[in-house]
C-alpha positions in Angstrom: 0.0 0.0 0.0 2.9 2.3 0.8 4.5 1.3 -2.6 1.4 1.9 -4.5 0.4 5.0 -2.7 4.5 6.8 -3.6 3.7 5.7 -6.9 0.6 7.7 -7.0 2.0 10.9 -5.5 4.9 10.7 -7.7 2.6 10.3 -10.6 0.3 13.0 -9.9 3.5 15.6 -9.0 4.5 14.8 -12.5 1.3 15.2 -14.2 0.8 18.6 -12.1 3.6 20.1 -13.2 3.3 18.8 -17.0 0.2 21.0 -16.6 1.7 24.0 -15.2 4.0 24.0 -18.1 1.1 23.9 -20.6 -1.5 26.6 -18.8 1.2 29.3 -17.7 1.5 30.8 -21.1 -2.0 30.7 -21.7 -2.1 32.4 -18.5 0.5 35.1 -19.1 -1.8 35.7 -22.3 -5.0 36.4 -20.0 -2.8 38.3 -17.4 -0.8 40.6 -19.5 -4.4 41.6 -21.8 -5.1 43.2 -18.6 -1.6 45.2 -18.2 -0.3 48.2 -19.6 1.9 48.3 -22.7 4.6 48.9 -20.3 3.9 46.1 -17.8 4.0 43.3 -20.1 7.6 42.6 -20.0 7.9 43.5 -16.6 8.7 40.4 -13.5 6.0 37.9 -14.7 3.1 38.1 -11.7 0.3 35.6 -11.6 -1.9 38.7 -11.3 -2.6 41.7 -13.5 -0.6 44.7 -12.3 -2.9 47.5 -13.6 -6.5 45.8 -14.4 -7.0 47.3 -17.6 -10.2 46.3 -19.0 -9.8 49.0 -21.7 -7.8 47.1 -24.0 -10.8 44.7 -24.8 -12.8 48.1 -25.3 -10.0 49.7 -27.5 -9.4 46.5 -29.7 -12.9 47.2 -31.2 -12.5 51.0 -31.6 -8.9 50.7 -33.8 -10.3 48.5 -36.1 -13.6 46.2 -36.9 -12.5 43.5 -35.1 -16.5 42.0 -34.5 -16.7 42.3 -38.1 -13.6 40.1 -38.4 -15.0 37.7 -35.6 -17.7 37.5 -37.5 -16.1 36.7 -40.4 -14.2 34.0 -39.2 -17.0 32.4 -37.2 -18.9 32.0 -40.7 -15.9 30.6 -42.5 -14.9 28.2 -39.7 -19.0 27.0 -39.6 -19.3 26.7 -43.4 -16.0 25.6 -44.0 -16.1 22.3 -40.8 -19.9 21.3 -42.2 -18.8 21.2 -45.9 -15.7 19.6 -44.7 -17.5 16.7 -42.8 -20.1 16.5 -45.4 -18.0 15.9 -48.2 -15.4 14.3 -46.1 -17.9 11.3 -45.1 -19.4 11.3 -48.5 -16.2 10.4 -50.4 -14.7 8.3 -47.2 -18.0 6.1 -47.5 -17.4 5.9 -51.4 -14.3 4.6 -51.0 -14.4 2.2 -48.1 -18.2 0.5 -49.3 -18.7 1.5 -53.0 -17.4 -0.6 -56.0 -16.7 2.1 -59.7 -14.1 2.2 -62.0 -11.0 3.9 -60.9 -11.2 3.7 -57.5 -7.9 3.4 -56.3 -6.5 5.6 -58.6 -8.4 8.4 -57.2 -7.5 7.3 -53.7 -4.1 7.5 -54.5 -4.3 11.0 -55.9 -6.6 11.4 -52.4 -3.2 10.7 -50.8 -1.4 12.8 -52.5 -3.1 15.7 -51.5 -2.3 14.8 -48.0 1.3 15.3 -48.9 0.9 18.4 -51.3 1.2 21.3 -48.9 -0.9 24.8 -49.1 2.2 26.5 -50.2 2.5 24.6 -53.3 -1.4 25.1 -54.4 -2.0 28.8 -53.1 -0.5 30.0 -56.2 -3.3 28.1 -58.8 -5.8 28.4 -56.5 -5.2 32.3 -56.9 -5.7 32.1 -60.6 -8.9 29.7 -60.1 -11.0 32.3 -57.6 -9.5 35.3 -59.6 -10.9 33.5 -62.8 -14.7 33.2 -61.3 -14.3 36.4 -59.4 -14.1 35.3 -55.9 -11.1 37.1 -54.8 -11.5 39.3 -51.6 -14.0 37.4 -50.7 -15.1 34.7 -48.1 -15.9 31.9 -50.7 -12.2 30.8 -51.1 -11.6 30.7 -47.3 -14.6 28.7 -47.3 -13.9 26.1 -50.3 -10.3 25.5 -49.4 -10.9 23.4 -46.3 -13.5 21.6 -48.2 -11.4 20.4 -51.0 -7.8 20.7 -49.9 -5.6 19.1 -47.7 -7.6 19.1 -44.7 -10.2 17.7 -46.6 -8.6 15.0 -48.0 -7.3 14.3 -44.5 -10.8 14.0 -43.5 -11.8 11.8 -46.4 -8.7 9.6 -45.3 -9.7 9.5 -41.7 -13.7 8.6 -42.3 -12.9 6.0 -45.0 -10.6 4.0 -42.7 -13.4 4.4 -40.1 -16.1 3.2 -42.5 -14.0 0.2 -43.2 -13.8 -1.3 -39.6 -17.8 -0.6 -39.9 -19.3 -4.9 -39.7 -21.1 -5.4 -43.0 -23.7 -7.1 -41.4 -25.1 -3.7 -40.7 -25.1 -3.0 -44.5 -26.8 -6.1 -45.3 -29.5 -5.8 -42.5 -30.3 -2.6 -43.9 -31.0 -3.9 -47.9 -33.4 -6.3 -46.0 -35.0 -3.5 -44.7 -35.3 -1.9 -47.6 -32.8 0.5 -47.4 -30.9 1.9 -51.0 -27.3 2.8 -50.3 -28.0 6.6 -49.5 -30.6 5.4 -47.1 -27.7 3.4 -45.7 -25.3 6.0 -45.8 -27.6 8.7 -43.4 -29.5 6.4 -41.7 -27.1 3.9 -40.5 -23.3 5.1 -41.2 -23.9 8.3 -39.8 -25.4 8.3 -36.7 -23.2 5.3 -35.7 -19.9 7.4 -37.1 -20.4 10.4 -34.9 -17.9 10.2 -32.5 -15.4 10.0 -35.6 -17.2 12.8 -37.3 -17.1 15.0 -34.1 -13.2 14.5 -34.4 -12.8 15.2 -38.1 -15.2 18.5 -37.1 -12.9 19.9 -34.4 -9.7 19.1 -36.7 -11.0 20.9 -39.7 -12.7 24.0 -37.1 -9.3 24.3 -35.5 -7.5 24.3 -39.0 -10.1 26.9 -40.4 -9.8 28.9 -37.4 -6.4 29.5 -37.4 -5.8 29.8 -41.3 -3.2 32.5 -42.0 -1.6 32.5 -45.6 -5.1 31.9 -47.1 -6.6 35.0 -45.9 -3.2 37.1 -46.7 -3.2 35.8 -49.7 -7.2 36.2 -50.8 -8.1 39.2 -49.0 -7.1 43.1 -49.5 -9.8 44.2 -47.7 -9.8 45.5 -44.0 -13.3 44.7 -43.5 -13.3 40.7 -44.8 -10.2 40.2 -42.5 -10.4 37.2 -40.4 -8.8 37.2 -36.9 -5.6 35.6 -38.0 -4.9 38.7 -40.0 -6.9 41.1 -37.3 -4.5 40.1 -35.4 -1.5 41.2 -36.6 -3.0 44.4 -37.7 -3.1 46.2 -33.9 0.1 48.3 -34.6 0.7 51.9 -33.5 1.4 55.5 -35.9 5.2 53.8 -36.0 4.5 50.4 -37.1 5.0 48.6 -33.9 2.7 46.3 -32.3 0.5 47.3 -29.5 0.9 44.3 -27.1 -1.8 44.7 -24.8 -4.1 44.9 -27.5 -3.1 41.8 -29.4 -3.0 39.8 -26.0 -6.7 41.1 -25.1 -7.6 40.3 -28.9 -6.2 36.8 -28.9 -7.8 36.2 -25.9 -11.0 36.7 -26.9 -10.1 34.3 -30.0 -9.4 31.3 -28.8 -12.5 31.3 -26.7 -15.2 30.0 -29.5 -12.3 26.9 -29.7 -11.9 26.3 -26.1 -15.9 25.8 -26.2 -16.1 24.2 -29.7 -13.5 21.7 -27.9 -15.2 21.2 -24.8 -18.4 20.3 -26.0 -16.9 17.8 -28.2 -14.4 16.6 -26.3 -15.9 13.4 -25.0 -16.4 12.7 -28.6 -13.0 12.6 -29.4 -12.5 9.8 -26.8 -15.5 8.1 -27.7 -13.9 8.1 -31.2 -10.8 5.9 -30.3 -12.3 3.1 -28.3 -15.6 2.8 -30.0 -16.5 0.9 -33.5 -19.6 0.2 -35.9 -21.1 -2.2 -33.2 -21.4 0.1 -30.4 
């Protein structure tokens, strides 16, 4: 009991302090959006040294940073539903469906996993430019859909659909089900926890997309937050801390709750299978 109860102590003084070293700079974050410019690289305190709540006022009077929220909460929505939509459609194709040319398309599937942004971004340019959607949302939107993390998702539901019994497949045709009756009345709803998964990956890769907006926008007010917030700079070019800490805060804040209320999905995703 002595051995086992060390053991425990030691183990929880480790986990403790693997914590610390995750949450203190997402602490200094919260602590220093409430200092002055000045403070910030002061002695680190665990407490805010001047309580300025102004900076989350002034970060909306220097530039249309709710717009930019805005914008960025409506490409991370559209972009994660089209990206789990079209993600489960082609990742059922592939794991269940028999047409011509299958794995020749999986294979170029693949390859988009290894083709990186950089190597696209240029094309893509020419393609929205070409239809007119430049400085506009719809690119921010269609690029998670049909990109890399797309195709990441694809991967991901496909090998999930294949560990999927068959029996379930062939008690629905008994039923009377066709194969898209199959596809959202059986796959789905037994797939959620991996579709839950695939969501918070491809919200948390929309969410945080920086060479697409740079690249597609010119306009201050279609900005997303990524660019917002590199954008708080004084008359001489140089950034206003405080404000970018009180800004980033107030980021990350739809992911930390986007994350929480999926995060028992994510677990439910590794241990669980078609025959729940």
């Amino acid at each position: 009991m002595r051995s086992r109860t060390a053991k425990n102590v030691i183990y929880y003084i480790v986990v403790a302090l693997i914590v610390i070293v995750f949450i203190y700079p997402f602490w200094w974050m919260i602590t220093n959006s409430l200092n002055n410019i000045n403070e910030i690289f002061d002695k680190p305190t665990l407490l805010p040294k001047s309580w300025m709540w102004e900076n989350y006022i002034e970060i909306f009077r220097v530039q249309p940073f709710a717009r930019h929220y805005m914008n960025t909460l409506l490409v991370a929505l559209l972009g994660t539903a089209g990206n789990v939509l079209i993600s489960a459609l082609s990742g059922y194709a592939f794991a269940r469906l028999r047409f011509p040319g299958r794995s020749s398309l999986f294979i170029l599937l693949l390859t988009a996993l290894m083709m990186p942004i950089e190597v696209t971004i240029v094309p893509m340019y020419f393609m929205m430019n070409r239809i007119g959607a430049n400085d506009s949302l719809v690119p921010l939107i269609l690029i998670p859909i049909f990109c890399s993390q797309g195709a990441f998702s694809a991967f991901m539901l496909r090998q999930h659909f294949i560990t999927v019994p068959k029996e379930l497949e062939e008690a629905a045709r008994l039923d009377g089900l066709r194969p898209a009756g199959i596809f959202f009345r059986i796959m789905l709803p037994i797939s959620v926890p991996v579709l839950s998964s695939a969501a918070i990956l491809a919200f948390l890769s929309v969410w945080n997309m920086y060479l697409e907006p740079l690249v597609f926008i010119s306009s201050l007010s279609k900005f997303t937050l990524p660019l917002s917030l590199s954008n708080f700079n004084d008359t001489y070019g140089l950034p206003q801390w405080n404000l970018q800490l009180a800004a980033t805060t107030l980021s990350v804040i739809p992911v930390m709750i986007f994350y929480l209320i999926f995060q028992n999905k994510i677990s439910n995703a590794m241990v669980t299978s078609g025959m729940k």
